[in-house]
Structure formats: structure tokens, C-alpha cells
C-alpha positions as CSV (number, residue, x, y, z in Angstrom):
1,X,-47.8,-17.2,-18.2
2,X,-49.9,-19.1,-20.1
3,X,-51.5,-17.3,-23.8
4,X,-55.3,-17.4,-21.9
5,X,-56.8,-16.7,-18.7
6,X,-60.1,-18.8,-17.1
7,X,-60.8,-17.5,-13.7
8,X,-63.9,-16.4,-12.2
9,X,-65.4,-13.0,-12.7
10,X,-65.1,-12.1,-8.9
11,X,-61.0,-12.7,-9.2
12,X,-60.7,-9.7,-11.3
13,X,-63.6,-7.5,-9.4
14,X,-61.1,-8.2,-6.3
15,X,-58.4,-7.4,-8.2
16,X,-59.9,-4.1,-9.6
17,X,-61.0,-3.2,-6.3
18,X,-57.8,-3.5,-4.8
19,X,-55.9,-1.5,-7.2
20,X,-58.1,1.5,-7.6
21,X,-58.5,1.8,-3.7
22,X,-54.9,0.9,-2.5
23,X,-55.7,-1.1,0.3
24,X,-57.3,-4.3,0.7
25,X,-59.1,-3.1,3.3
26,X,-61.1,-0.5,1.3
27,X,-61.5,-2.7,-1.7
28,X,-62.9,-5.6,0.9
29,X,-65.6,-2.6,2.3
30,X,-66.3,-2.1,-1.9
31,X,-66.8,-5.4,-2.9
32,X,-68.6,-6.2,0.2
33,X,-66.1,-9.1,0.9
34,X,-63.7,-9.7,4.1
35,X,-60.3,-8.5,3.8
36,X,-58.8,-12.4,3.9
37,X,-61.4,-13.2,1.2
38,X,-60.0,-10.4,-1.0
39,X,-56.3,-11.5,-0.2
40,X,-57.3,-15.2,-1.1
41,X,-58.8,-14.0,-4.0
42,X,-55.8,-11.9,-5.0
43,X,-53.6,-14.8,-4.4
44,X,-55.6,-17.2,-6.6
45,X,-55.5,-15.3,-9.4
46,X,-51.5,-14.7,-9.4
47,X,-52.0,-18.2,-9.0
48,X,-53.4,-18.8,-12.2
49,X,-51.8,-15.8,-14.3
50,X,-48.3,-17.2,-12.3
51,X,-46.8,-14.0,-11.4
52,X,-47.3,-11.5,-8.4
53,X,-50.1,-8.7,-9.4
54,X,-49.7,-6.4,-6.0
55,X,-46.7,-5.4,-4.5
56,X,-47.3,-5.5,-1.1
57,X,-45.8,-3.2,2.0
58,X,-47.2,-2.4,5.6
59,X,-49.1,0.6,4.2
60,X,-49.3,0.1,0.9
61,X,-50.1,-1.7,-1.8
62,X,-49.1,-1.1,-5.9
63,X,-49.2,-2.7,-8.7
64,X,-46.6,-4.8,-9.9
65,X,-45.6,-4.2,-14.0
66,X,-47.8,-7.5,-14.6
67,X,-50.3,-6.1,-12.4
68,X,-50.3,-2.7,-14.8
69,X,-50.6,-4.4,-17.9
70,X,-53.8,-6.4,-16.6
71,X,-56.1,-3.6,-14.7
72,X,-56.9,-2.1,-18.2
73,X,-57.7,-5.5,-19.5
74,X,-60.2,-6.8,-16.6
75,X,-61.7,-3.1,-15.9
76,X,-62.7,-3.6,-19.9
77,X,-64.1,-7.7,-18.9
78,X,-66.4,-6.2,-16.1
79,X,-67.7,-3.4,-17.9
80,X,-68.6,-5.9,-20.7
81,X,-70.5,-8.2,-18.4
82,X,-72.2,-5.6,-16.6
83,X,-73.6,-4.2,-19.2
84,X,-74.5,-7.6,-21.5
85,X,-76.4,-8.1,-17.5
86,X,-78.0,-4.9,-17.7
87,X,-79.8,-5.4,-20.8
88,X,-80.6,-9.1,-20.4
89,X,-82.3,-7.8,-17.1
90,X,-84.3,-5.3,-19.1
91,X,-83.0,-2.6,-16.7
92,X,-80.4,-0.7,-18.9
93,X,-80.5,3.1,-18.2
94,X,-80.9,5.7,-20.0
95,X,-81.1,9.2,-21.2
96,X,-78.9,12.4,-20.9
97,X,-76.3,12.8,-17.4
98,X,-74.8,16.5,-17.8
99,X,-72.2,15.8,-15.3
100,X,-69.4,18.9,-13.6
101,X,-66.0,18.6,-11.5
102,X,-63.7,20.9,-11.4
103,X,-60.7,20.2,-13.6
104,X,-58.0,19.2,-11.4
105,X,-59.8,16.2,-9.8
106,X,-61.2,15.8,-13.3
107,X,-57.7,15.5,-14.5
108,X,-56.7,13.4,-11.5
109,X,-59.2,10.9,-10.6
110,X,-62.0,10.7,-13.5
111,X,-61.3,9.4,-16.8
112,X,-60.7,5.9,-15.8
113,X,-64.2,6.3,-13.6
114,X,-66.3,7.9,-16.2
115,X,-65.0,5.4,-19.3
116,X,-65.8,2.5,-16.6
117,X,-69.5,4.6,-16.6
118,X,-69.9,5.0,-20.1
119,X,-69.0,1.4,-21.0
120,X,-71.0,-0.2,-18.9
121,X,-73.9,1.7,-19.5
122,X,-74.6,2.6,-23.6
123,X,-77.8,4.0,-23.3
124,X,-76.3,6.8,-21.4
125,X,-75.6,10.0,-22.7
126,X,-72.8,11.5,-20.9
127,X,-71.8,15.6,-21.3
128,X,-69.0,16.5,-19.1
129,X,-67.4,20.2,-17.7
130,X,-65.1,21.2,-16.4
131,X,-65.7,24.7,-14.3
132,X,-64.6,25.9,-10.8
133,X,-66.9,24.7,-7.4
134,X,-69.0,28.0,-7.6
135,X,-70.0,28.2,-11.0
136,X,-70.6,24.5,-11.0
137,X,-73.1,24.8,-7.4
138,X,-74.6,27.9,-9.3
139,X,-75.0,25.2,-12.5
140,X,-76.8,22.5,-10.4
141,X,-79.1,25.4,-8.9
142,X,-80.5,26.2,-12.4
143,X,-80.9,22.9,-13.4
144,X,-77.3,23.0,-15.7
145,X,-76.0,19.7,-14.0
146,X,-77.8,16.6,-12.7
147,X,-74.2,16.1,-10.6
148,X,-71.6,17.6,-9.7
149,X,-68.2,17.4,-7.6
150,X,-67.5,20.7,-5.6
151,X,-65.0,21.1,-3.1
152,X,-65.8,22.6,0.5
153,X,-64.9,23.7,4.0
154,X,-64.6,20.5,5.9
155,X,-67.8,20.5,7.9
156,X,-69.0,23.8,5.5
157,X,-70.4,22.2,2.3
158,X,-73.7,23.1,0.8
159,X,-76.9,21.6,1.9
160,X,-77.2,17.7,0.5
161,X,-73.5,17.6,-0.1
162,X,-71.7,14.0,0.2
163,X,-68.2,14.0,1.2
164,X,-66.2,11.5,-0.1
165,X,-62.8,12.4,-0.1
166,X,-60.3,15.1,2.2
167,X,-57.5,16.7,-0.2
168,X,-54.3,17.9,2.1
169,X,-53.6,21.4,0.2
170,X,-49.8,22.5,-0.4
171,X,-48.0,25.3,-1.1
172,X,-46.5,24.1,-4.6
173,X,-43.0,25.4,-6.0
174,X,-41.1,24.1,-9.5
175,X,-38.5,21.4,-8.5
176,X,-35.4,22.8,-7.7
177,X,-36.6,26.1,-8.2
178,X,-34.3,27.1,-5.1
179,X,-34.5,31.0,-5.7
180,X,-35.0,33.5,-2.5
181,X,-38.4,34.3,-2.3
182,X,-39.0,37.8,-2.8
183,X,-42.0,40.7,-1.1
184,X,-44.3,40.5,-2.1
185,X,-44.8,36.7,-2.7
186,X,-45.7,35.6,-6.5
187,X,-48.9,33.8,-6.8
188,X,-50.3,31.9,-9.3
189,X,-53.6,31.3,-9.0
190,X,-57.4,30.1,-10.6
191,X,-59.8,33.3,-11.0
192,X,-62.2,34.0,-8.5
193,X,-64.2,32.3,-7.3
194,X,-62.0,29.8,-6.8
195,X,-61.8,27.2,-3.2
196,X,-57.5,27.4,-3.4
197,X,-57.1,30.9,-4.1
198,X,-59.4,31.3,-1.3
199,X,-57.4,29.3,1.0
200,X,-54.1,30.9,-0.2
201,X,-55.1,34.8,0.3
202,X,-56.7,33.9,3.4
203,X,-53.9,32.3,5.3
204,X,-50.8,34.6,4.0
205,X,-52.9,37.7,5.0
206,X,-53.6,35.6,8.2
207,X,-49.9,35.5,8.3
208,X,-49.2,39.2,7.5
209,X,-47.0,38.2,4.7
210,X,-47.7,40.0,1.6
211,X,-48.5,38.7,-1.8
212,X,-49.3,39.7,-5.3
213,X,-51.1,37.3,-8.2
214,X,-49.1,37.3,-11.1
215,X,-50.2,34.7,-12.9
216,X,-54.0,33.7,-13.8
217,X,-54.9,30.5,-15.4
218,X,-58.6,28.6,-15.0
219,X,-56.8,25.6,-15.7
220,X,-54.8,23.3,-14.4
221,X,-52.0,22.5,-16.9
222,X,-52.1,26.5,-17.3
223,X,-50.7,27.3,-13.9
224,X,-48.5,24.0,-14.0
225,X,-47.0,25.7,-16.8
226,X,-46.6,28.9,-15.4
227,X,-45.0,27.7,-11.9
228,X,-42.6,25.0,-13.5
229,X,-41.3,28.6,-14.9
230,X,-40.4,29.6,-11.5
231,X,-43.0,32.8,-12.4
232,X,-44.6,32.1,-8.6
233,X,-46.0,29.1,-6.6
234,X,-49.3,28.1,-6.4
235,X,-51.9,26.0,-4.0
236,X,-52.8,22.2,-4.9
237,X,-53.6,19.0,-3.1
238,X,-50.6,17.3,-2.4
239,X,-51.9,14.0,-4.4
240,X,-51.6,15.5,-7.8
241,X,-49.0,17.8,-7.6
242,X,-48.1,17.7,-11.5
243,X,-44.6,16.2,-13.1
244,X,-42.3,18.9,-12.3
245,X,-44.0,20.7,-9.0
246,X,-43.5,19.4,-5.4
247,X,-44.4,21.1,-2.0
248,X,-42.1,24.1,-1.1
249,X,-39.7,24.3,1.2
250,X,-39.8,27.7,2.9
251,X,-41.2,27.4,6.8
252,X,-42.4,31.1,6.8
253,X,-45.0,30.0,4.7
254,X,-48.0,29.4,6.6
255,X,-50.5,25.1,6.7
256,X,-53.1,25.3,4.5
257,X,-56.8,23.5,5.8
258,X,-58.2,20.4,4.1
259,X,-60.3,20.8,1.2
260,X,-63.3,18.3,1.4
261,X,-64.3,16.7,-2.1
262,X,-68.1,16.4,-2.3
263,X,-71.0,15.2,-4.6
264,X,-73.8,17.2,-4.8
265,X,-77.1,15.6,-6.8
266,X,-79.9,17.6,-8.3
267,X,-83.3,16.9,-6.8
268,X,-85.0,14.9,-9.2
269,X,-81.5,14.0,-11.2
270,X,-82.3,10.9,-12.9
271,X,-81.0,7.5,-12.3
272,X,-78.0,7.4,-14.3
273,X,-76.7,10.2,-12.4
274,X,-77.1,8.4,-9.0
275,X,-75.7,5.4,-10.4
276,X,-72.7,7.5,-11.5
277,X,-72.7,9.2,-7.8
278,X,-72.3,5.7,-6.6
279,X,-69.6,4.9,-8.5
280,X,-67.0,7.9,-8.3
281,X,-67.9,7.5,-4.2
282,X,-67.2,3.6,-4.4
283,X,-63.7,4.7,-6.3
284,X,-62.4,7.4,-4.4
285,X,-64.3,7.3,-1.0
């Protein structure tokens, strides 16, 4: 590999695309390019950088260890021309953006998205919190948040809701936990109001198996903790499980529905907080 790298801009946008969206397919809908375009264009620039970037299979695609070391690198080269673009075109914006997810997607999906955000757009203030879906619609209502991510009933969420994503929920156990599991069964769980402990109550009592929380935690690396202990298992979409949790093994227990992953703007929410809408939608849709 040579000690420099002259390509065009749109090479790396490709390239971007294609690793935060794992297909080519969705980073060719993105970029608004065809999907042979976007393969040409990935090619071109292994081409120049003379190793493979994407690993390639039938349904998937993943970055190669050259391919890791580069994303952080041209993520940072867009963000600097977008936002030396912005202000030569005298449309930079602005102002505060009091933005909510709860704290498991937050964890999961958002810091790469929202230092992409902040990067390419200085004049921006960005506050962040992290709460569970009600309190955060409750938030929006009272003018708390310009946006927010919630997540919903598929086909339930609030009025002006965008979904952008479906999360398959799992019953989650510590790895090789392997102990009988006892009556009443040991949850850990969010407080209420809370969309998973919803879920979970709902479909064991469904079920007619009984159940006790023993374990309460708003956060995420909270209940982790608590279920890599073997004190109970938990609910969590089976995408980010944490190190140390997979989904359990026991058959009695009974499927868990989809979780839909929405945006949800405040009327009147200013600019920044669509373009930020825009964005997390364009990553994760």
C-alpha cells in the first residue's frame, strides 16, 4: 500500500455506505447510486489502496482488517468536506438539538452517527439523554426534546412516528449459564415503563408460567451485569446482545413480538434536528 491515498470523494462515500449498511444494496438506495456502480466503486478503490476492503459472502458483507482501519479515517474526510461545503454555501446550521434514545440503541447504534452529526455540523449544539420510550414521548410532548428515538408496537406507534428499524426481541441468558431454571422464573428487568419488560410480563403470563423480577437496573450495562451473574435472564434485541449474554435455550419459554424503532420530531423542531432525523434513518433504515 502506498504511504497516500488520491481517489475521489465518492469512492469513500461508497465505501462508508457500504460498511455502515451491510449490503450494497442498501448503501446503493443511500447514496442514490446502482448497486454495480457501488461495487465498481468499491473495487476501484481496493484498487488504488491494493488490498481487499469488504469481505464478501452471499448475504453478507464485512469489513476486511484493512477495511477496519480505513472507515474511521474516511467517515473523518467526509465530515471535513461537508462541513468546509456547508459554510462556503452560507447554509451552516445552527442552534441547540436536545436529542433522546433510549440507552440500548444509544449504546448500540449511535455514537458513530451522532460524532458524524456533530462534526459535520459546528454550529450545532448537541445535548443528548438517555431515558426509557415513555418518559422520552412524555419529554417531546412538553417541548423537552426536538427528537427522539422510541420504540413501539409494530403498526402501534404514536401519531407522526417514523419507523426505521424492526428489533427481533430474545429471551437473554449468561453464556453457559446451564442451570435448571427454577418457579418462579428470575427476571431482570428496566423499571416501568419500560417497552421489554412489557413484552416479557405479557407473554409468560400469556404462557401461564410464573415469574418474579429480581433484579432492576435502568440501564443497560446494569442488567448485563446482573444476568452475566446468572441472578435471572432478561429481554433484548437479538443484535446487541452484550459480550457475555446469548439467547436462551429453554423451549418452554414463550417468542417475543418485534419491537419497531421509531423517530418521532417535535412540531416546529428546528432544522438541525431534521437533518439529524435524516441521518440516523439513512444509517440504520
Amino acid at each position: 500500500m502506498r504511504g497516500r491515498l488520491d481517489c475521489d470523494t465518492l469512492l469513500l462515500r461508497a465505501f462508508v455506505a457500504v460498511a455502515e449498511s451491510g449490503s450494497f444494496t442498501r448503501a446503493a438506495e443511500r447514496i442514490g447510486r446502482s448497486q454495480p456502480a457501488v461495487t465498481l466503486q468499491i473495487k476501484r478503490l481496493e484498487e488504488l489502496l491494493g488490498r481487499p476492503l469488504i469481505a464478501r459472502s452471499s448475504r453478507h458483507v464485512a469489513l476486511t482488517a484493512a477495511g477496519e482501519i480505513l472507515l474511521p479515517a474516511a467517515r473523518a474526510a467526509i465530515a471535513a468536506l461537508d462541513q468546509a461545503a456547508g459554510r462556503l454555501a452560507g447554509g451552516e446550521i445552527g442552534g441547540e438539538l436536545r436529542f433522546g434514545s433510549p440507552e440500548d440503541f444509544a449504546t448500540a447504534y449511535l455514537p458513530a452517527i451522532l460524532a458524524r452529526f456533530v462534526a459535520a455540523h459546528p454550529g450545532v449544539v448537541l445535548r443528548t439523554n438517555c431515558e426509557l420510550t415513555r418518559p422520552l414521548i412524555e419529554g417531546l410532548s412538553r417541548g423537552a426534546y426536538d427528537l427522539v428515538v422510541i420504540k413501539q408496537a409494530p403498526g402501534q406507534a404514536v401519531a407522526g412516528a417514523r419507523e426505521i428499524r424492526r428489533e427481533t426481541l430474545v429471551w437473554a441468558e449468561a453464556e453457559g449459564w446451564g442451570r435448571p431454571r427454577a418457579a418462579p422464573l428470575d427476571l431482570v428487568l428496566s423499571p416501568e415503563p419500560c417497552v421489554y419488560r412489557e413484552r416479557a410480563i405479557a407473554a409468560l403470563d400469556a404462557a401461564g408460567i410464573p415469574w418474579r423480577v429480581v433484579y432492576t437496573s435502568p440501564s443497560l450495562a446494569g442488567a448485563a451485569a446482573a444476568v452475566r451473574a446468572g441472578l435471572g435472564i432478561t429481554v433484548l434485541p437479538r443484535r446487541i446482545l452484550p459480550a457475555g449474554l446469548v439467547p436462551a435455550a429453554d423451549p418452554a419459554l414463550p417468542p417475543l413480538a418485534d419491537t419497531a424503532i421509531c423517530l418521532l420530531l417535535r412540531p416546529g423542531a428546528p432544522a438541525a434536528a431534521e437533518e439529524l432525523a435524516a441521518e440516523i434513518a439513512a444509517a440504520l433504515g
